[in-house]
C-alpha positions as CSV (number, residue, x, y, z in Angstrom):
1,X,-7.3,-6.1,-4.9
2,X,-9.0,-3.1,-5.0
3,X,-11.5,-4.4,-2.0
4,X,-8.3,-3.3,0.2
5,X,-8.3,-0.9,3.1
6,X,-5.5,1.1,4.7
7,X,-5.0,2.6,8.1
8,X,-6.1,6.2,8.2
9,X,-2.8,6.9,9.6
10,X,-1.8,6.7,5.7
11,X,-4.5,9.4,5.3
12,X,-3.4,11.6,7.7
13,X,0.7,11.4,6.2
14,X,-1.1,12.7,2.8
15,X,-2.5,16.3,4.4
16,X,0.0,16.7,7.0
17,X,1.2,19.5,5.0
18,X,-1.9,20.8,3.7
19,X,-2.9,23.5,5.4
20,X,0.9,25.5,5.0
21,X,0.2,25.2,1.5
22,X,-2.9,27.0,1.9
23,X,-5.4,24.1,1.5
24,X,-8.1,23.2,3.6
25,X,-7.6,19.6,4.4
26,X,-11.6,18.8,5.3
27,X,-12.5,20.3,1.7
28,X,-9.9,17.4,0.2
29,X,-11.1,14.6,2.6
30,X,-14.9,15.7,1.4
31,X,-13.8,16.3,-2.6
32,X,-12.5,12.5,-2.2
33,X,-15.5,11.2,-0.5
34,X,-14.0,10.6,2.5
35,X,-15.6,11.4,6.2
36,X,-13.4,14.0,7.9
37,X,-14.3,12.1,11.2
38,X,-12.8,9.2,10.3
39,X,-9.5,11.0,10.9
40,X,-10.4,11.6,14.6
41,X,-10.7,8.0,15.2
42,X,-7.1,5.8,15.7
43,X,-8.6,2.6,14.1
44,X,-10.3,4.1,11.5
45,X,-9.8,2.4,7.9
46,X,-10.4,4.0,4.6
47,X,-10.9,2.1,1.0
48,X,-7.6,1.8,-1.2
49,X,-9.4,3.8,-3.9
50,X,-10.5,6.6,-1.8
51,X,-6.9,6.8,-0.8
52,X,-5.0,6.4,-3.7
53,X,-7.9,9.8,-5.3
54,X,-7.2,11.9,-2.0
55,X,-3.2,10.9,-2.4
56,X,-3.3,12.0,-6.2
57,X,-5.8,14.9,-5.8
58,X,-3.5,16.2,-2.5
59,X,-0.3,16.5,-4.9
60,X,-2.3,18.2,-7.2
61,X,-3.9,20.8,-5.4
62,X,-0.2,21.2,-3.5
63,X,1.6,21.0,-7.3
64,X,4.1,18.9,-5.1
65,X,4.4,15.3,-5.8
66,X,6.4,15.1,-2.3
67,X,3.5,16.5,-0.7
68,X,5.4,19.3,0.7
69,X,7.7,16.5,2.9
70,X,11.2,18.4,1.6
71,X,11.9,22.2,2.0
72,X,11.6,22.4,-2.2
73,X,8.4,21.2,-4.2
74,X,9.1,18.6,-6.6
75,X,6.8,19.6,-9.6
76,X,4.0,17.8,-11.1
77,X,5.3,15.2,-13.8
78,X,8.4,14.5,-12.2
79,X,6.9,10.8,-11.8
80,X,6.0,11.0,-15.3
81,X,9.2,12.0,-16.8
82,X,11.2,9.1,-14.8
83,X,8.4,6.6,-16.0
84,X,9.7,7.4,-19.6
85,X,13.4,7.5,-18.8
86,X,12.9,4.0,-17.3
87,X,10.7,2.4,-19.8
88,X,13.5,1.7,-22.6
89,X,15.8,-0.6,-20.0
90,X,15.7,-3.8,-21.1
91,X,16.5,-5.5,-17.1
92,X,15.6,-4.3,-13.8
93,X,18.9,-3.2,-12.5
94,X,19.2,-1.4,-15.4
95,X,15.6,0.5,-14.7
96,X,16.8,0.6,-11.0
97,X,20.3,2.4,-11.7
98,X,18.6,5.0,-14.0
99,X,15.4,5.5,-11.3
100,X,17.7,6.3,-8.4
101,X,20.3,8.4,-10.7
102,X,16.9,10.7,-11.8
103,X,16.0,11.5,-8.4
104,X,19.1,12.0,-7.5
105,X,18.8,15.1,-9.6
106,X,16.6,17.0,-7.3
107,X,17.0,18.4,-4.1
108,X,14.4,17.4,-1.7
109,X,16.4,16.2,0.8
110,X,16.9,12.5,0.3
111,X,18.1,10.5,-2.8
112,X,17.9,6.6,-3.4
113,X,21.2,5.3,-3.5
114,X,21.3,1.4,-4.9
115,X,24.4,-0.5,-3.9
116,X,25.5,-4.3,-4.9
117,X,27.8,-6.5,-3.2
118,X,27.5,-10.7,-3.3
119,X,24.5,-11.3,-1.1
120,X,22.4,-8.8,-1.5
121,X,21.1,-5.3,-3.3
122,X,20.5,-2.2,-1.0
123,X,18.2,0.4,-2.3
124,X,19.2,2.9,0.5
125,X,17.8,6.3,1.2
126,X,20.8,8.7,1.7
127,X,20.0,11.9,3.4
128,X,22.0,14.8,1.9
129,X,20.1,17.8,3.4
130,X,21.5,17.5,6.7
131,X,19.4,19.9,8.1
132,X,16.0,17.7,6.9
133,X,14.7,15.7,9.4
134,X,13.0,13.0,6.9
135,X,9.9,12.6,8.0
136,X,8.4,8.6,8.2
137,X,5.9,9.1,5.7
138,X,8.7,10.3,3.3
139,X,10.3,7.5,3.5
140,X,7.9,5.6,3.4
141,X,6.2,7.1,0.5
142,X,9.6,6.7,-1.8
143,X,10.5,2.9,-0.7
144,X,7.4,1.9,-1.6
145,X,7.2,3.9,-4.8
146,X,10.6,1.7,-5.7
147,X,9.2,-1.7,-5.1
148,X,5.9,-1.4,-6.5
149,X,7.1,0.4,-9.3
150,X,9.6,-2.1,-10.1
151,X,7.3,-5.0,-9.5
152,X,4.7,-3.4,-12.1
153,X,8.0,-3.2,-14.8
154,X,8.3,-6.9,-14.4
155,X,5.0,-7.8,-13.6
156,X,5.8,-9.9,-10.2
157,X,5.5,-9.9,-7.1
158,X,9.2,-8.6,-6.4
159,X,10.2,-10.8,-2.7
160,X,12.2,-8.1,-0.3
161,X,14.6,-9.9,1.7
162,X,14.1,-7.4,4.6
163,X,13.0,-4.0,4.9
164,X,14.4,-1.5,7.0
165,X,13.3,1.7,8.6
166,X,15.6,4.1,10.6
167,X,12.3,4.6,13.6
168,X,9.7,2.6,15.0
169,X,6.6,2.1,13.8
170,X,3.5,4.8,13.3
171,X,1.1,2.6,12.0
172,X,0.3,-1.3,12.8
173,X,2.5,-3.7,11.5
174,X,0.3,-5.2,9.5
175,X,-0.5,-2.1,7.4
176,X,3.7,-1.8,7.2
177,X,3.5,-6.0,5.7
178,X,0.6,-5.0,3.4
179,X,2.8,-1.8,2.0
180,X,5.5,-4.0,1.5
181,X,3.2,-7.4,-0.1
182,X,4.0,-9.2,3.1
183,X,7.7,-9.0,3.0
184,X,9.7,-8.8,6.3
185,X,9.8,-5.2,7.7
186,X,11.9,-4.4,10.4
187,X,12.4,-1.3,12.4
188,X,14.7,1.5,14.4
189,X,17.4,0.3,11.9
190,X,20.8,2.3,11.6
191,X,19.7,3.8,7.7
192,X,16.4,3.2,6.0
193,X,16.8,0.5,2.8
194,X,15.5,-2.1,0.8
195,X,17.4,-5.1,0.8
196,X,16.8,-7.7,-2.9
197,X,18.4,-10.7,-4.0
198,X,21.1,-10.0,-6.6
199,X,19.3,-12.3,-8.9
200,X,16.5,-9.9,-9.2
201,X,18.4,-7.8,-11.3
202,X,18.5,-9.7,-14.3
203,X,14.9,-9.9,-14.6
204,X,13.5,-8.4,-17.7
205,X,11.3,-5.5,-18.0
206,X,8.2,-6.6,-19.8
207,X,6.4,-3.0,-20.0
208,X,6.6,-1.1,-22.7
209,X,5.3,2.3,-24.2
210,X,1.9,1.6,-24.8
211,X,1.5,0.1,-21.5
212,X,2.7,2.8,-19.2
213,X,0.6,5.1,-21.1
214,X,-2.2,3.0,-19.0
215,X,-0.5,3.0,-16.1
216,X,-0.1,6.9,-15.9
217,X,-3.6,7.2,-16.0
218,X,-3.8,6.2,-12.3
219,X,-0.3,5.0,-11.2
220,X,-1.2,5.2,-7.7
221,X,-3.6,3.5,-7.5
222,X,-2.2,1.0,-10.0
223,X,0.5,-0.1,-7.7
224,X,-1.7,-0.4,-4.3
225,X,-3.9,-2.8,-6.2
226,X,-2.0,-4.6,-8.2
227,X,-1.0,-8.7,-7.7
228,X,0.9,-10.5,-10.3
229,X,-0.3,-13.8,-9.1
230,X,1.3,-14.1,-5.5
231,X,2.3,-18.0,-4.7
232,X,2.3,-16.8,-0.9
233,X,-0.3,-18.9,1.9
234,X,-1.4,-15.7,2.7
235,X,-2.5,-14.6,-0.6
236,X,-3.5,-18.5,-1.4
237,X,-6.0,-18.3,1.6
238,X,-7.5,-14.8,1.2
239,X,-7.8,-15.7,-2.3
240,X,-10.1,-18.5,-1.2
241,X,-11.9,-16.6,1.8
242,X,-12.7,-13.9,-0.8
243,X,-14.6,-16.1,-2.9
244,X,-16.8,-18.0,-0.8
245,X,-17.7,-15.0,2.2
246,X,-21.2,-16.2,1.3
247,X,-20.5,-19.9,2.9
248,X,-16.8,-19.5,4.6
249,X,-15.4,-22.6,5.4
250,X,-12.8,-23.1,8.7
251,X,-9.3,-23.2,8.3
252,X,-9.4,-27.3,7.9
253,X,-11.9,-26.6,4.9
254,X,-9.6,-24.3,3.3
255,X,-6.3,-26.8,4.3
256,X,-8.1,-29.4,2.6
257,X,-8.2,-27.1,-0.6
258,X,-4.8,-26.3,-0.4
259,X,-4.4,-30.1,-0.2
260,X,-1.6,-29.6,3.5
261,X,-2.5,-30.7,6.8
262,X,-4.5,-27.6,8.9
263,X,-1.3,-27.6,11.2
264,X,1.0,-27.4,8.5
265,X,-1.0,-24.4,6.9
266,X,-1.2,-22.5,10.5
267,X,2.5,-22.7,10.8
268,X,3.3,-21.1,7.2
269,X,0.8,-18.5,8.2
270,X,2.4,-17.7,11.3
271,X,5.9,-17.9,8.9
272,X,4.3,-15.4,7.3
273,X,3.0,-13.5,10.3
274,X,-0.7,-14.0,9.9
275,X,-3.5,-16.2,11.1
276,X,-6.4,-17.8,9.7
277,X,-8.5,-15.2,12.1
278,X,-6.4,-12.3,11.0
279,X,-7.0,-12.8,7.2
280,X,-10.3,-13.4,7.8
281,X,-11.3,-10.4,9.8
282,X,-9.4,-8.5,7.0
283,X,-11.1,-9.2,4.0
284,X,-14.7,-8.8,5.6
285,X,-13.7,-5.6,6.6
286,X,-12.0,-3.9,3.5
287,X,-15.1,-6.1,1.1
288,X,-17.6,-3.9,3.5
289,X,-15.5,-0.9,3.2
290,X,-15.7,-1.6,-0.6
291,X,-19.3,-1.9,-0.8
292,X,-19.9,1.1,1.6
293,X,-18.0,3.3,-1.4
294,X,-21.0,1.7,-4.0
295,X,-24.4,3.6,-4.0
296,X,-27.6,1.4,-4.1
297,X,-26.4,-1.5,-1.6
298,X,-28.1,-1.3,2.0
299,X,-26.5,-2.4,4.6
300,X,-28.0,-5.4,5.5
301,X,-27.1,-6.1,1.2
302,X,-23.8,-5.4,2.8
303,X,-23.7,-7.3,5.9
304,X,-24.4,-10.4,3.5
305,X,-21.8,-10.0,1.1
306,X,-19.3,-9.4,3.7
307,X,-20.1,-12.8,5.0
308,X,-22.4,-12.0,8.2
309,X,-25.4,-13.6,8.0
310,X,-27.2,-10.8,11.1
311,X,-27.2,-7.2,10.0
312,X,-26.3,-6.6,14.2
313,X,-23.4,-8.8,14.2
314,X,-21.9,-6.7,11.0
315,X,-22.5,-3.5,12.6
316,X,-20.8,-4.4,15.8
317,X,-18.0,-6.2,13.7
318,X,-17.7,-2.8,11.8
319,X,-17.6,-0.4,14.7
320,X,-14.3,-2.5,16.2
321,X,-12.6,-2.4,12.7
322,X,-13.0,1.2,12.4
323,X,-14.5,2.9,15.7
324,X,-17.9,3.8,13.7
325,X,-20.7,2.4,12.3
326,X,-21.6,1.3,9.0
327,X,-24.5,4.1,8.8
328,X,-21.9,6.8,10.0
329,X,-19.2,5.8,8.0
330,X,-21.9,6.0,5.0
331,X,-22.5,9.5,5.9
332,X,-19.5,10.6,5.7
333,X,-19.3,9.8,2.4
């Protein structure tokens, strides 16, 4: 998973604030290896790890793990200190009730809220600083935190019935379904929420001690990576496309795999809002972004392991994905 991308839009969100706090954002793009013209262009793409350092490093340099998105800072180890007041619940609701009730402690404009009723959970985000405007990224930023976090205390996949975001989208929709491991996002919704299945709560949380002592190491990046064995068609097939770049086989190769019908298998895409084409496009482009990270590969070294067999057609392939060129996108690193 770590051969992921994410839209620079993401990077952007992470140094909005930057420069009020007295930073200068091109010295954290360059301290995290990452081109300061890639910014500049719209369909620019960075690596996940490159992200999650500059996302880290950002909130450390700003000792503000809100990244200066609230009127107060919210210190470093904050996220640390809810980790370990979470740890010791033996089921998810409970490590759900007592995450929302620690930030609820702070000020910083928002607080997640988690409500029950029959059908359905609702992790809401209730604004109580009426005179914050929360900004998308914020919101964005602590929704995520929730699922992934809570996925990583069960170690699954967590399924979101629906997602729901109070404005309409900054970045495109497919970056929103990757945030959110392919679960239904919707937008310009009354309030901002998660919506789970009542069952979820029950789950049991399998971390303990020793393991989050792991995961604090890099939670970040921990949670943008990990996959706790996803039964989806859309991880099924990238799965499958990943391993075999070398020699990709067409959508009927891969249905035959699967053991469906190739209709059958472009419909539950589709379900899942994806194509064949899409998934395809996607993991040459973050497996070259990857590789373009690693020192001693050339790129024609790339170009073959991201599944182009002509050095040309993988630079032209590259420039649409991101708006520059392998060799530029190199430099800048």
């Amino acid at each position: 998973m770590r051969d992921l991308s994410v839209s620079v839009y993401f990077a952007r969100a992470v140094l909005k604030h930057a420069v009020s706090r007295g930073l200068d954002p091109i010295e954290l793009l360059r301290r995290n290896r990452i081109s300061p013209r890639l910014l500049l262009e719209e369909n620019a793409r960075i690596s996940i790890e490159r992200f999650a350092d500059l996302q880290v490093n950002t909130m450390l340099a700003m000792e503000d793990e809100i990244l200066g998105y609230a009127s107060r800072r919210m210190p470093i180890g904050c996220w640390s200190m809810m980790c370990h007041a979470v740890i010791g619940s033996d089921t998810l609701g409970q490590a759900l009730a007592r995450y929302c009730r620690f930030y609820q402690l702070f000020e910083f404009g928002v607080h997640p809220c988690m409500e029950e009723d029959r059908d359905s959970v609702r992790i809401r985000l209730e604004q109580v600083d009426r005179e914050l405007n929360p900004d998308h990224y914020l919101v964005e930023m602590v929704l995520f935190n929730i699922h992934r976090f809570a996925s990583w205390l069960v170690q699954e996949n967590l399924p979101i019935q629906q997602v729901e975001l109070d404005y309409p989208p900054a970045a495109q929709p497919n970056d929103y379904r990757h945030m959110f491991l392919a679960n239904p996002v919707i937008f310009e919704q009354p309030v901002s929420q998660l919506l789970l299945s009542p069952t979820l709560l029950e789950k049991r949380v399998t971390q303990n001690e020793a393991s989050l002592r792991h995961f604090l190491r890099h939670p970040v990046l921990i949670m943008l990576t990990s996959d706790y064995a996803s039964n989806s068609w859309t991880a099924r097939v990238r799965d499958i496309v990943r391993r075999n770049l070398g020699d990709l086989p067409e959508l009927a190769g891969i249905a035959e795999r699967l053991e469906v019908h190739p209709q059958t298998l472009r419909r539950r895409l589709s379900a899942e809002g994806t194509t064949f084409k899409e998934i395809k496009n996607q993991v040459r482009r973050d497996t070259a972004l990857h590789f373009l990270g690693k020192q001693g590969l050339s790129i024609e070294e790339i170009a073959h392991r991201a599944g182009f067999s002509e050095s040309s057609a993988f630079i032209r392939a590259f420039k649409g994905w991101t708006g520059v060129t392998p060799y530029t996108y190199r430099k800048g690193l």
